[in-house]
C-alpha positions as CSV (number, residue, x, y, z in Angstrom):
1,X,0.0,0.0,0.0
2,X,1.2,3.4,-1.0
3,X,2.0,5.5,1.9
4,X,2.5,8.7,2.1
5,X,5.7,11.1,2.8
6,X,5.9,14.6,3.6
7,X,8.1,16.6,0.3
8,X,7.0,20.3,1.0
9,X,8.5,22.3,3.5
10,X,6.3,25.8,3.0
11,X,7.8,28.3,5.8
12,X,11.7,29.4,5.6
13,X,13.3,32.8,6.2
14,X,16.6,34.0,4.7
15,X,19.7,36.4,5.7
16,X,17.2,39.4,5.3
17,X,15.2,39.0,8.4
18,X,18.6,39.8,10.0
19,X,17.8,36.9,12.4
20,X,18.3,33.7,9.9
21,X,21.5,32.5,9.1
22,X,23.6,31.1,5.5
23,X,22.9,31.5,1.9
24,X,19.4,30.5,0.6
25,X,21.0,28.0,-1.8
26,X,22.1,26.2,1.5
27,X,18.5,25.6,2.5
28,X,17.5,24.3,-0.7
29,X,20.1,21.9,-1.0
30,X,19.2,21.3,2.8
31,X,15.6,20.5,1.2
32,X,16.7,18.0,-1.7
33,X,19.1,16.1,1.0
34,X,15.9,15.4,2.5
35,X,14.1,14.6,-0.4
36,X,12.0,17.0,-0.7
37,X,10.4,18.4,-4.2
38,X,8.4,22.1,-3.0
39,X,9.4,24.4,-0.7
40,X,8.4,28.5,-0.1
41,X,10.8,30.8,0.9
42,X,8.5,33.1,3.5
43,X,11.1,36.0,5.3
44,X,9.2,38.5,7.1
45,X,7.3,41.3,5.6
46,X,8.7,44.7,5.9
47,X,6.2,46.8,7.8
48,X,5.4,50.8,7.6
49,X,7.6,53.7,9.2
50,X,10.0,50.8,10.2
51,X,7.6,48.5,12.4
52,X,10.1,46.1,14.1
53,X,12.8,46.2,11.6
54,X,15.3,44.9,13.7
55,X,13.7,41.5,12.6
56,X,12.6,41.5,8.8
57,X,13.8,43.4,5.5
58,X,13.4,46.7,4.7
59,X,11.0,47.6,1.6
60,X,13.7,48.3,-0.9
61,X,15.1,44.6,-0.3
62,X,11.9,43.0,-1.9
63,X,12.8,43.2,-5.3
64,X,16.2,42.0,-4.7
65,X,14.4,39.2,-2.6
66,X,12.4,37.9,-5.7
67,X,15.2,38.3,-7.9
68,X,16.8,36.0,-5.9
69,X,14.4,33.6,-6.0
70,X,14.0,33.4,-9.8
71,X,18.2,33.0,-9.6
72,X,17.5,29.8,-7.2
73,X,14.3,28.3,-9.4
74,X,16.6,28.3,-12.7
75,X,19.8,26.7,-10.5
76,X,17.9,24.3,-8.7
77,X,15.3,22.9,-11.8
78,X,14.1,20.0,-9.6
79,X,12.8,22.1,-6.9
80,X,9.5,23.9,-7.2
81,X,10.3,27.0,-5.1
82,X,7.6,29.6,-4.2
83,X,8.1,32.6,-3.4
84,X,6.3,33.3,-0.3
85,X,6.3,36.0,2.4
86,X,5.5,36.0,5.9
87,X,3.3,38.9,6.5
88,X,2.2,40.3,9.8
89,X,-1.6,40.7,10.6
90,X,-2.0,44.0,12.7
91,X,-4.5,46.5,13.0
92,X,-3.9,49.5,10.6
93,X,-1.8,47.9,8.3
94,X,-4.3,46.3,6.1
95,X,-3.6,49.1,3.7
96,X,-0.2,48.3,3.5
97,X,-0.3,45.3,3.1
98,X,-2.7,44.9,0.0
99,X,-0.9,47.7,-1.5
100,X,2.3,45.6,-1.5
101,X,0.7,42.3,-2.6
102,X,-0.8,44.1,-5.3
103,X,3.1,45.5,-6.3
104,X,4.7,41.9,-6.0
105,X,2.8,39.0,-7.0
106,X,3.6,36.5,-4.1
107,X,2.9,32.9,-4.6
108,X,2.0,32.3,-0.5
109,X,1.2,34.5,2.1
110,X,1.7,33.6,5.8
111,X,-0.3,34.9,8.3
112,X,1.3,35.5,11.7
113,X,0.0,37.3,14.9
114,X,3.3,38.6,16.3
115,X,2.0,42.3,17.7
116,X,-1.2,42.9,19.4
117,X,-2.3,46.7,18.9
118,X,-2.5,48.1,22.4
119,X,-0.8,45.8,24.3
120,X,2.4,47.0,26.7
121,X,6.4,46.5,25.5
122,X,6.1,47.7,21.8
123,X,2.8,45.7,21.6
124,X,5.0,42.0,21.1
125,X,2.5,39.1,21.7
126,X,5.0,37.3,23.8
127,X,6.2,39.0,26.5
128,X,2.9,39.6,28.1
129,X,2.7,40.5,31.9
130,X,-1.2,41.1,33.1
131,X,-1.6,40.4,36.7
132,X,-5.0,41.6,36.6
133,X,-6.5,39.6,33.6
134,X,-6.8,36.1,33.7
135,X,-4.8,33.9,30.7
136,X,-8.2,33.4,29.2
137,X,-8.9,37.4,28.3
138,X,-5.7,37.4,27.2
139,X,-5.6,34.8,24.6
140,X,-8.6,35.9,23.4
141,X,-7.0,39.6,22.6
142,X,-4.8,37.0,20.5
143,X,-7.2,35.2,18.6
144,X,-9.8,38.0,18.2
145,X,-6.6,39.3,16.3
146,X,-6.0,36.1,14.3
147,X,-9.8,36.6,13.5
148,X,-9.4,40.1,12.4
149,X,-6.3,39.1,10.1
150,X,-8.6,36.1,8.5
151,X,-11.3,38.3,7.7
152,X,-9.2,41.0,5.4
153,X,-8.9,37.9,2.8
154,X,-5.2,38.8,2.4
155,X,-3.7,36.3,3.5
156,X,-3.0,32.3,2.2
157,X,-1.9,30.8,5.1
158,X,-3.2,30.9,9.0
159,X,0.8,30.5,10.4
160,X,1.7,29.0,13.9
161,X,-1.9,29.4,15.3
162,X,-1.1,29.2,18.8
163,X,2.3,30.4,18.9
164,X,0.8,32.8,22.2
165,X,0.2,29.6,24.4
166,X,2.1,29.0,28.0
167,X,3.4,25.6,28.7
168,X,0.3,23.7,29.7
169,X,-2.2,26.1,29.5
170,X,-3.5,25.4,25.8
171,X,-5.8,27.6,23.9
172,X,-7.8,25.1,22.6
173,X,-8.5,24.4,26.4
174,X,-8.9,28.0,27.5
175,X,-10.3,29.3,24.6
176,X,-12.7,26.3,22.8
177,X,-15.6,28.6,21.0
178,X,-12.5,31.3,20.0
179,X,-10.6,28.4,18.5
180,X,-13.8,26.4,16.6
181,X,-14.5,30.4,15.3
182,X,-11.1,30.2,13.9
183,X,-11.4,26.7,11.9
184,X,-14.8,28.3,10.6
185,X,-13.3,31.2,9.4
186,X,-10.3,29.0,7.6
187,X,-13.1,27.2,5.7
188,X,-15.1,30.7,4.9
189,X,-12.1,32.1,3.8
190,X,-10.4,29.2,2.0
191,X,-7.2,29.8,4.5
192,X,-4.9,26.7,5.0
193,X,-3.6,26.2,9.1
194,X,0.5,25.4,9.3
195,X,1.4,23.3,11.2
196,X,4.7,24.6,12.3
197,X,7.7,22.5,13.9
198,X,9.2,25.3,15.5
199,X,7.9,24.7,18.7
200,X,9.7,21.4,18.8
201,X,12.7,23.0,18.9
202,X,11.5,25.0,22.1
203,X,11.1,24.9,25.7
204,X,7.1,24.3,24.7
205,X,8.4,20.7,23.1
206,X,5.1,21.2,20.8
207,X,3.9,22.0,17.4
208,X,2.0,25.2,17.0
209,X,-0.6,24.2,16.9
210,X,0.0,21.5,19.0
211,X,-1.8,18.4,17.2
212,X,-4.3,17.4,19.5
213,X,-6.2,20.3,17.2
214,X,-6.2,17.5,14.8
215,X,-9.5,16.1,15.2
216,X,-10.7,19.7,15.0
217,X,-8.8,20.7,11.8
218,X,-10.1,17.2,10.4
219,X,-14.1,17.9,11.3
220,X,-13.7,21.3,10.7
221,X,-12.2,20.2,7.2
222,X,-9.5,23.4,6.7
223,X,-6.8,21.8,5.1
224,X,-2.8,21.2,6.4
225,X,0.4,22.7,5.2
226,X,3.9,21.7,7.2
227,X,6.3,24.4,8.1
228,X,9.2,24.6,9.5
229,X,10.2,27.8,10.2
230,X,13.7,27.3,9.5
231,X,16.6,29.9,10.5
232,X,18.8,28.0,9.5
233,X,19.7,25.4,6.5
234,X,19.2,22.1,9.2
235,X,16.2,23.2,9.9
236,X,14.7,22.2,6.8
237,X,12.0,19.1,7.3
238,X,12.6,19.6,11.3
239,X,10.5,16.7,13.0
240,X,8.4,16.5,9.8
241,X,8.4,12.6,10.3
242,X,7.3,12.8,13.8
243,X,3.9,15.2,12.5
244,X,3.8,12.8,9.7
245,X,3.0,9.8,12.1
246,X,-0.2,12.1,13.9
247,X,-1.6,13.1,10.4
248,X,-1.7,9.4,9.3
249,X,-4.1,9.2,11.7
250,X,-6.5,11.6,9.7
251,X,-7.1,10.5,6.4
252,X,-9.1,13.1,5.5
253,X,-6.6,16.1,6.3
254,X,-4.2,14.5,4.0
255,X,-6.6,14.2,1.0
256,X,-7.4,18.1,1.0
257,X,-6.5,19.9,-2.0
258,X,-3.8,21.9,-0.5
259,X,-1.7,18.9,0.8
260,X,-1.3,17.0,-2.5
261,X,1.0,18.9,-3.4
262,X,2.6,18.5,0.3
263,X,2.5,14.8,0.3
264,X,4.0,12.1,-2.3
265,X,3.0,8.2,-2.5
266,X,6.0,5.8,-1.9
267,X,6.0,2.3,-1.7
C-alpha cells in the first residue's frame, strides 16, 4: 500500500530577516538532501515607518528578494520554489499590506500574529505581563486578532496558530468557541492552518498548533500545510516525520487539495 511522505516544506526565512543565518541556496540543497520536491521561501514582511525592523527586510530589499528567487528556481530545476512571504496581521496595516501584494505578485502569504495593537512592550505578543486579567482574556486579545487578520482575505496561510500559548495552558482548552470560530473562518475564507515544527525545537516541546487540534482541523475540514520555520539550512523538514505519524491518523486532512502537493506516495 502506497504510503505517504511529507516533500513540501512551505515556511523558511533567509539572511534578510537579520535573524536567519547562511545562503538561501544552502537551505535548498538542505531540502533536496531530504528529499523534498516544493518548498516556499517566507522572510518576514517589511512593515510601515519601520515596524520592528530589527527582525525582517526593509521595503527596498523586496525586489532584490524575488530576484533572488527566480536565480535559485533556474539553478535548482528539480525544486519547485515559491516565493512566499510572511506577512504580519496588525491592525492599521491592512492598507499596506494589499498595497504591497498588489506590487509583488507573491505565490503564499503567511499569516502571523506577532504584535497585538494596544498591548504593553512595543505591543510584542510574547512578552505579556497582566496580573489583573486572567490567561483566558488574554488569549482571546490573541485570537480575536488572528480573527481580524482572516477576515481582510489577504492572506493564504493561517501560520503558527497558537504560537501565544504557556506551557500547559493550551488555547484550545482555555479558549474552545475562539478556536472552533477560527477553523470556521479557515473554511469561509479558504485559508490553509500550518502546522509549524518550531515549537519542537522550544522549551514548549510542541507544534504550534500542537496536534491534539487535529480532530478539529479534520471535522472542521480546513486543510494542512507543514512548516518549518527554519533559521537556519538544518532546519529544513525539522521533525516533519514525527507530524507525519499524527496526520496518518487523519485520512481526510491529508486528501485536502492543498496537501497534495505536500504529500508524495512511496512504496
Amino acid at each position: 500500500m502506497a504510503e505517504k511522505r511529507i516533500i513540501a516544506d512551505y515556511h523558511l526565512h533567509t539572511k534578510r530577516c537579520k535573524h536567519a543565518e547562511d545562503e538561501m541556496d544552502k537551505y535548498v540543497e538542505a531540502a533536496l538532501a531530504k528529499g523534498m520536491k516544493k518548498i516556499a521561501f517566507t522572510d518576514h514582511i517589511p512593515l510601515p515607518n519601520g515596524f520592528d525592523s530589527a527582525h525582517r527586510m526593509a521595503e527596498d530589499e523586496l525586489e532584490d528578494y524575488v530576484r533572488d528567487i527566480e536565480i535559485l528556481r533556474d539553478k535548482y530545476p528539480d525544486m519547485e520554489i515559491l516565493c512566499g512571504i510572511e506577512a504580519d496581521f496588525y491592525d492599521g496595516f491592512e492598507l499596506y499590506l494589499q498595497h504591497l501584494f498588489s506590487d509583488f505578485s507573491f505565490d503564499l502569504i503567511l499569516m502571523s500574529v506577532h504584535f497585538i495593537k494596544g498591548w504593553p512592550k512595543n505591543n510584542w505578543a510574547f512578552s505579556f505581563h497582566f496580573p489583573d486579567r486572567s490567561l483566558r482574556e488574554v488569549y482571546s486579545d490573541y485570537l480575536q486578532a488572528v480573527m481580524r487578520g482572516i477576515k481582510t482575505g489577504l492572506f493564504d496561510v493561517v501560520s503558527h496558530l497558537d504560537l501565544i500559548k504557556v506551557p500547559g495552558q493550551s488555547l484550545l482548552d482555555q479558549n474552545p468557541e475562539e478556536i472552533q470560530e477560527i477553523l470556521s473562518l479557515c473554511r469561509r475564507f479558504n485559508m490553509t492552518l500550518e502546522l509549524n515544527t518550531s515549537g519542537l525545537r522550544k522549551e514548549i516541546a510542541q507544534t504550534y498548533p500542537d496536534l491534539s487540534f487535529l480532530p478539529l482541523i479534520e471535522k472542521a475540514g480546513v486543510p494542512v500545510c507543514l512548516g518549518s520555520d527554519a533559521h537556519a539550512p538544518h532546519q529544513v523538514g525539522f521533525k516533519f516525520e514525527e507530524v507525519e505519524k499524527e496526520l496518518r491518523k487523519y485520512p481526510s486532512i491529508i486528501r485536502k487539495q492543498f496537501n497534495q502537493n505536500m504529500f508524495n506516495s512511496t512504496n
